[in-house]
KELUMSE-982485 format. One record per residue (C-alpha): residue in one letter; z, y negated, x. Coordinates in steps of 0.25 Angstrom, whole numbers, plus 5000, padded with zeros to 4 digits. Example, Ala and Ser with C-alpha at 12.3 -4.5 7.8 and 13.67 -1.06 7.14 Angstrom:
A503150185049/S502950045055/
This chain:
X493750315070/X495150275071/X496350365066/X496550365049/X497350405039/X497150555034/X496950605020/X497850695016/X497150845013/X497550844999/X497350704994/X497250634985/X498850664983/X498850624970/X498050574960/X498150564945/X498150704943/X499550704948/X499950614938/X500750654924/X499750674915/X498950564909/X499550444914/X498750394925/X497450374931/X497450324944/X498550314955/X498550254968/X499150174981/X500750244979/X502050204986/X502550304995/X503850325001/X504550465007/X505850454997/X506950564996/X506050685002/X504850654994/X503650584996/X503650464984/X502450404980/X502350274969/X500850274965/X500150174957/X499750244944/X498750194933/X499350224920/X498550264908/X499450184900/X499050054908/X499449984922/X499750054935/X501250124937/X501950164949/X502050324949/X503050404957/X502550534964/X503450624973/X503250714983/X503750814993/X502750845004/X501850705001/X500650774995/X500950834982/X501550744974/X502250744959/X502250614950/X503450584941/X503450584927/X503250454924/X503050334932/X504050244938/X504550134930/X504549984940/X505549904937/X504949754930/X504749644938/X505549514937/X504949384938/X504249394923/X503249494931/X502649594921/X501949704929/X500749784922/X500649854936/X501149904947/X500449984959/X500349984975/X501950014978/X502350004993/X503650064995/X504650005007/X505950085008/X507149965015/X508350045016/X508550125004/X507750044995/X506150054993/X505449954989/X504149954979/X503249844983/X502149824972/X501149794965/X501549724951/X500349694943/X500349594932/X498949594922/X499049444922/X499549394933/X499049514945/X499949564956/X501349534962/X502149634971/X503349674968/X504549754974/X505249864967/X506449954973/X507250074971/X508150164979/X507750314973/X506150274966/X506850294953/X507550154950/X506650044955/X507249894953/X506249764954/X506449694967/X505449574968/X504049514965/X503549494980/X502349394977/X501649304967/X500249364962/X499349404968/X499949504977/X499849644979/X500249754992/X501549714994/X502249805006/X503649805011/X504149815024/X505349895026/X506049805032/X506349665035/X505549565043/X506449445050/X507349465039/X506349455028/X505749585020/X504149575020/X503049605010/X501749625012/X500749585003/X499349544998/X499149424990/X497749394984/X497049314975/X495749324967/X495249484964/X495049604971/X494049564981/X495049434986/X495249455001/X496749465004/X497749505015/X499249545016/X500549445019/X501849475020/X502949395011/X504349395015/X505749405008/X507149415011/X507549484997/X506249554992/X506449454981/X505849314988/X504549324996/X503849215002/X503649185018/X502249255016/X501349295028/X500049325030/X499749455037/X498549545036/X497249505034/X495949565028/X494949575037/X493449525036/X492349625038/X493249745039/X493949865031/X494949765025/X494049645024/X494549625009/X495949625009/X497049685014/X498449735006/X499749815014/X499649965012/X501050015015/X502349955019/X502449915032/X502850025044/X503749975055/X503250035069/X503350015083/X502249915082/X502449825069/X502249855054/X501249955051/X500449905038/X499550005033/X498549925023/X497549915012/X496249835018/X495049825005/X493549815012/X492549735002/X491249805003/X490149824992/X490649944987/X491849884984/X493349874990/X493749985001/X495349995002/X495750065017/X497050065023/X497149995037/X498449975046/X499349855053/X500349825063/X501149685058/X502049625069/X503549685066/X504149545065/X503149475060/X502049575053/X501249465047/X500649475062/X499549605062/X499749645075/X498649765073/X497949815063/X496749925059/X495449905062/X494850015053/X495350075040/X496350185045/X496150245028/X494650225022/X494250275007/X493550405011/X494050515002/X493350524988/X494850494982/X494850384990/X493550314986/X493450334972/X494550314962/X495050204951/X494350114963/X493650154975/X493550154991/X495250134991/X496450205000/X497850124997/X499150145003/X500450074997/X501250175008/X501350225020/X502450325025/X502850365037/X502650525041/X502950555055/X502050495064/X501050475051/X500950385042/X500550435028/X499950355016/X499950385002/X498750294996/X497850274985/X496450324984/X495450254975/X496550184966/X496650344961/X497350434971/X498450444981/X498050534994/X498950535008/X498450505020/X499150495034/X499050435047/X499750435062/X500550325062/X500150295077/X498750315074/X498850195061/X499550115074/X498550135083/X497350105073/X497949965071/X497549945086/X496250015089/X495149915092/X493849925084/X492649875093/X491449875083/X490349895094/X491350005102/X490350115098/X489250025102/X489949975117/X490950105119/
């Protein structure tokens, strides 16, 4: 079996319990950034008094973390956008502003992505609507390709089992997107057969964009989330150039396979720790536990070749 990501000892991380008493009931899939010496995290919170809130926790060491004392309060949307919901934030640091790229549920309408920004996580101003609905995993890249800022995305129609796969859109303000490019694909008859969705922003390395991302298996049982890896060309990363051939973060632990759903690991991050790369990510739609991974080993996976009869003809 190929190298994985590693669960942290003391997971899950957090779970309800770490909440303020009595206002939620689930929480999964957080932001993630390293901010002013402290690990910051914005996770997706089910609120008791209806819809899903983004919710601040803080850090010092990356395992024990402390909520704020209430959550944090998203500027509204312009275009006659009324959101009911927001969840899944990916968070992409361009000089000294970060950028929240979201999930912004409407009950009638569905989904759009939006962006948010702010300087210090305590002002936050509205930037953009990225996409029409229905559109969810929108990811940033930190920086500009041919002059153009780029979002990955995933739009789909019908339900839950419609199979989809991710584009990139492009802008030259963060405010106009268009020039869309398909990208990744679902793959038939495989752990991502159903649909695929970006994980966490795009890393920039030696060999091109490092995506980290969601793929959704159909079985009888039901959905299976896992997280698999990509290397998207550096000028033009709507070209895979490699790309996982097995999950590199399966649904094992009992947190991770029961929840508010089950069978589902979810990363909206991925950050940078040495020579590793460490994840915060949701377990079951209930839970957030750390796991990490060489970065070397995430690059390598993308290349291994997967004969099906090697045991057979060694």
């Amino acid at each position: 079996m190929s190298a994985v990501f590693l669960r942290h000892p003391e997971n899950p991380v957090l779970t309800v319990r770490d909440l303020p008493e009595g206002v939620g009931y689930f929480l999964l899939n957080p932001g993630a950034v390293k901010f002013n010496g402290e690990y910051l995290l914005i996770v997706d919170v089910f609120h008791v008094e209806g819809g899903i809130v983004f919710w601040i926790a803080r850090s010092k060491d990356g395992i024990h973390f402390t909520f704020d004392p209430s959550p944090l309060q998203m500027p509204p949307c312009a275009d006659d956008w009324e959101e009911h919901g927001v969840y899944d934030p990916r968070i992409t640091q361009i000089g000294n502003t970060y950028y929240i790229v979201y999930n912004s549920h409407n009950n009638t309408l569905g989904c759009r992505i939006a962006i948010a920004a702010t300087e210090d996580f305590k002002n936050f101003r509205h930037v953009s609507l990225v996409t029409q609905v229905n559109n969810r995993n929108g990811a940033l890249f930190p920086e500009k390709i041919n002059g153009l800022y780029c979002c990955l995305n995933r739009p789909f129609a019908g339900d839950e089992k419609s199979s989809c796969g991710m584009q990139l859109s492009f802008s030259p303000d963060l405010v106009f997107w268009g020039k869309s490019r398909f990208s990744l694909a679902n793959r038939p008859c495989h752990w991502d057969d159903l649909k695929v969705g970006a994980g966490a922003p795009p890393i920039l390395t030696d060999e091109g964009w490092l995506v980290i991302y969601h793929g959704v298996a159909d079985t009888c049982a039901g959905s299976i989330y896992s997280l698999h890896a990509a290397i998207l060309d550096k000028d033009e990363p709507w070209r895979v150039l490699a790309r996982t051939k097995r999950p590199l973060f399966y649904p094992e632990a009992p947190y991770e396979k029961l929840g508010r759903i089950t069978n589902a690991v979810f990363t909206c991050n991925a950050l940078v720790e040495g020579e590793n790369i460490r994840i915060y990510y949701g377990a079951a739609d209930a839970a957030i536990g750390m796991a990490e991974m060489p970065l070397a080993d995430i690059l390598a996976a993308c290349h291994e070749e997967y004969r099906f009869f090697k045991y057979l003809n060694p």
